[in-house]
C-alpha positions in Angstrom: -13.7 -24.7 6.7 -10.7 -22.1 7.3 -9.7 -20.4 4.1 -5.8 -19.9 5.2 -4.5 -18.0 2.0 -6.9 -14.8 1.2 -6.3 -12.8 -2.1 -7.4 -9.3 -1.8 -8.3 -6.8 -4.7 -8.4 -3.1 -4.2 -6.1 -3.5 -0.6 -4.6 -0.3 -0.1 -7.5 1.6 1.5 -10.9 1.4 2.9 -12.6 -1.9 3.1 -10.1 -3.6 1.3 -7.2 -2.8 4.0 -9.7 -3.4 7.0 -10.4 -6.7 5.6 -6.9 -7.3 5.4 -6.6 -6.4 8.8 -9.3 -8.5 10.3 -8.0 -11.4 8.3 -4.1 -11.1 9.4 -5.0 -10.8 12.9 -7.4 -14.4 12.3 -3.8 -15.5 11.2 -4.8 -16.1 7.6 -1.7 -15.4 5.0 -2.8 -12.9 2.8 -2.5 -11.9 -1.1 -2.6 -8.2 -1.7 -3.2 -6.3 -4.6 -4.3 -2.7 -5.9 -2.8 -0.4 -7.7 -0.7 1.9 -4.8 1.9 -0.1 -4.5 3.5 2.1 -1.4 0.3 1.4 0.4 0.2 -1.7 -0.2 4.4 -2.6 0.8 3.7 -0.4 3.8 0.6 -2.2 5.3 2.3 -5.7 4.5 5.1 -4.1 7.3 2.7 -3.2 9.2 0.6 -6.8 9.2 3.7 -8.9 9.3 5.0 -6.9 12.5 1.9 -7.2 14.4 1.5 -11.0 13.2 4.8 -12.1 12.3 3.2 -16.0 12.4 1.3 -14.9 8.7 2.4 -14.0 5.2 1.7 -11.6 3.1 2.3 -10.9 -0.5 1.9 -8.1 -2.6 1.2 -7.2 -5.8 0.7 -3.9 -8.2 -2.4 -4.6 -10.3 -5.0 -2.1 -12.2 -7.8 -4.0 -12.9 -8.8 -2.7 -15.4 -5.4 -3.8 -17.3 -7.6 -7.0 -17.7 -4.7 -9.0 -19.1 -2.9 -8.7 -15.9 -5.3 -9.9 -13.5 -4.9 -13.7 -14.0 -1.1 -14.0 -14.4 -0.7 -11.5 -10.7 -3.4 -14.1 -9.1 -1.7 -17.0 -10.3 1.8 -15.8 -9.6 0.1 -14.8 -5.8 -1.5 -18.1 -6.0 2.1 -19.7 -6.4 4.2 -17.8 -4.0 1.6 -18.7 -1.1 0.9 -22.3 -2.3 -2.6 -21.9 -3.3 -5.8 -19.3 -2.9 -8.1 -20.3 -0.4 -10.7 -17.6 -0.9 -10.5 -14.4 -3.9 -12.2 -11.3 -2.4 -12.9 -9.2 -5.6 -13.4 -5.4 -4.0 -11.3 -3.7 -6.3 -13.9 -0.6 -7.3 -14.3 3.0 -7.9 -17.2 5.4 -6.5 -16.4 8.5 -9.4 -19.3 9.8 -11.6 -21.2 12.7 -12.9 -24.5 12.8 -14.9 -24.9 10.9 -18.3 -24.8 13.6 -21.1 -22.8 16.5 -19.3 -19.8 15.8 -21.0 -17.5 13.6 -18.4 -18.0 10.5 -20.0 -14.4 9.5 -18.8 -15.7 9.1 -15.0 -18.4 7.1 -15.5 -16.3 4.8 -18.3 -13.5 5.0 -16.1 -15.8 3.2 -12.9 -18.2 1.0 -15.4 -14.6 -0.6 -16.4 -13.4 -0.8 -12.9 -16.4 -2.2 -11.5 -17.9 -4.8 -14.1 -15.0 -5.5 -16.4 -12.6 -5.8 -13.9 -14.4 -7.4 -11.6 -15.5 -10.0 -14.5 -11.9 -10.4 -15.1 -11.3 -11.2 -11.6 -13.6 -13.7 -11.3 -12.4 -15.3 -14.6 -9.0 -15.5 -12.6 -9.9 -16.7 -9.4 -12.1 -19.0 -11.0 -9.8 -20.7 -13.2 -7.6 -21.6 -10.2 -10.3 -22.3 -8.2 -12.1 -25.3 -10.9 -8.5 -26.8 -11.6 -8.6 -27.5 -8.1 -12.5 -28.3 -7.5 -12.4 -26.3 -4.1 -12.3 -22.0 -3.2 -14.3 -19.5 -2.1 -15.4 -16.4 -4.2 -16.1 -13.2 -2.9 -17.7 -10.4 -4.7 -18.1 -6.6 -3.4 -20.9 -5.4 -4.9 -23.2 -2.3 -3.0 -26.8 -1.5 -1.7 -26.4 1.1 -4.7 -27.3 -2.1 -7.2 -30.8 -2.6 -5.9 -32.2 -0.1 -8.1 -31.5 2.2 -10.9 -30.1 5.8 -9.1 -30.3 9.1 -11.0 -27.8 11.6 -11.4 -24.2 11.1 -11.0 -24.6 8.0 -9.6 -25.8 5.9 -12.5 -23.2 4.9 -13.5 -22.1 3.6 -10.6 -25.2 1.8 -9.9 -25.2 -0.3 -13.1 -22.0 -1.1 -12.5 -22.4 -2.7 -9.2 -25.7 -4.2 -10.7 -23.6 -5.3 -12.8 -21.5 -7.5 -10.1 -24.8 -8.3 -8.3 -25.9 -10.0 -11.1 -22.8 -11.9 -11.7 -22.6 -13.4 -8.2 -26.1 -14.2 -8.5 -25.2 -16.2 -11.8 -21.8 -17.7 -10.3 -23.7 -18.7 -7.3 -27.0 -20.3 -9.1 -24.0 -22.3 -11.2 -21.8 -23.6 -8.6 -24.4 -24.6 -6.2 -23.6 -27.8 -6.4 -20.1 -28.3 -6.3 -17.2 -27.5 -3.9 -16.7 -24.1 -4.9 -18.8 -21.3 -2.6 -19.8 -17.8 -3.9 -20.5 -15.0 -2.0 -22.0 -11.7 -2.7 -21.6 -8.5 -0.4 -24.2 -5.6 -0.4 -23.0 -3.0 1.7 -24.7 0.0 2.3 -23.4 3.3 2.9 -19.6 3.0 4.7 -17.4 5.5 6.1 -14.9 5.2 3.7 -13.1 7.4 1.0 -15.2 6.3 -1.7 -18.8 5.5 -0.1 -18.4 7.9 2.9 -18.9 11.5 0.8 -22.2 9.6 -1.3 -24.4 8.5 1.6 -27.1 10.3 3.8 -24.9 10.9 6.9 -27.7 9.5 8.9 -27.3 6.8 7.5 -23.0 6.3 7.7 -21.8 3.3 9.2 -18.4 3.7 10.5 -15.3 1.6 8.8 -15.3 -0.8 11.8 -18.8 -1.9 11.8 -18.8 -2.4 8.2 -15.4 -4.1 7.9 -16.9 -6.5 10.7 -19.8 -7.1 9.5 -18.2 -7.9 5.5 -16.0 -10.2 7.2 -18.4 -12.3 9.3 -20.3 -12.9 6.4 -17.1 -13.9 4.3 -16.6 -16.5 7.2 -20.0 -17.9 7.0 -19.7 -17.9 3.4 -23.4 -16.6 2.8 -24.5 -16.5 -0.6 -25.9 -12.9 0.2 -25.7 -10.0 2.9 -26.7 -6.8 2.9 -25.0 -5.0 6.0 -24.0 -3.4 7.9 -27.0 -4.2 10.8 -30.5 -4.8 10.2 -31.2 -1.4 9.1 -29.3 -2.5 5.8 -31.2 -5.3 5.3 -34.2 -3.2 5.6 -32.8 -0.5 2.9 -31.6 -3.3 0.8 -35.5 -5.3 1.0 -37.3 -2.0 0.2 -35.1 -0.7 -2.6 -35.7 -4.4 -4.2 -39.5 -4.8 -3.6 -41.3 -1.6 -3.3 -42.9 0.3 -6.2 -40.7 3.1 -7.6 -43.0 5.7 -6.7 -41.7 5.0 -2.8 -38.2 4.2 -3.3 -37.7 7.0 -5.4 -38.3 9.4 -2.0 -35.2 7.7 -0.7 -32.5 7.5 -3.7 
């Protein structure tokens, strides 16, 4: 099945404006959102002059402003005649240690990356049962595997967080026409993920923008990437006893 009309959170940089990439040169129209709206006006220009056959709408949205999220997807929804496929990656890597008095940071990405990720999918899911059909894509990390210490906490139950929702959403909708899918990526050069992971271990944006979209194609219900050595990472961190995994995180 080809999902022609793609709404995409958090589009303005990093694997968010690959995706958008890969996707307008497959030809699929495209609904944009995030919160730079300059970014965002100047890669539709940019899409829509390399593949003037597409469209491309955009959007500012924080979503966090939960309220907003389900009136900008429907009113993206509308101008491009109905969402195909919802990719929720709208997130936020910021943290420090719990205690050491920055509790803004890690508030500020707990409600970027749960509650406005649950508010996402209460959008794109309200569109998507009215018309018994779509595909939901969640953007959740290798970080959500297991607990992490320090300043990245936060982030980590916060991606658990979306883990655990897909896992729900998918266990749900198994049945009917509606397909969820659930991204683990591991460590990606990107703004956000490239200054937290072991270089070693630092895919470049390419490989993990490929790899995030062939699995949105296939619409698997789970992927760890990018490569096998992700899937490796993402089995240990699940299954081992903490007294190993803890030598890696």
């Amino acid at each position: 099945m080809t999902r022609q009309r793609i709404l995409i959170t958090g589009a303005s940089s990093g694997l968010g404006e690959g995706m958008a990439r890969r996707f307008a040169a497959m030809g699929r129209d495209l609904a944009l959102c995030a919160r730079r709206t300059e970014r965002l006006d100047a890669l539709s220009s940019e899409l829509t002059g390399k593949h003037p056959g597409i469209r491309v709408a955009v959007r500012p949205l924080d979503v966090t402003d939960t309220d907003a999220v389900s009136p900008t997807f429907r009113e993206l929804d509308a101008e491009l005649g109905g969402i195909d496929r919802v990719v929720v990656n709208a997130g936020l890597g910021k943290g420090t240690k719990i205690g050491t008095g920055r509790a803004d940071a890690n508030l500020d990405t707990m409600r970027t990356n749960a509650l406005g990720a649950l508010a996402q999918c209460e959008a794109a899911l309200e569109l998507f049962r009215e018309r018994d059909a779509g595909h939901l894509v969640l953007v959740s990390s290798v970080s959500a595997d297991r607990g992490l210490p320090g300043a990245k906490a936060a982030y980590a139950a916060s991606k658990a967080a979306v883990s655990a929702l897909g896992e729900g959403l998918t266990t749900e909708l198994a049945r009917s026409p509606i397909t969820v899918t659930t991204l683990v990526p591991g460590f990606i050069e990107t703004d956000m993920s490239g200054r937290a992971g072991d270089a070693r271990l630092l895919a470049t944006l390419d490989d993990g923008v490929d790899a995030m979209v062939a699995a949105i194609e296939k619409e698997s219900t789970r992927a760890a990437l990018p490569g096998l050595r992700w899937k490796v990472i993402d089995v240990a961190l699940r299954f081992l006893p903490r007294a190993v995994t803890a030598r890696v995180v």
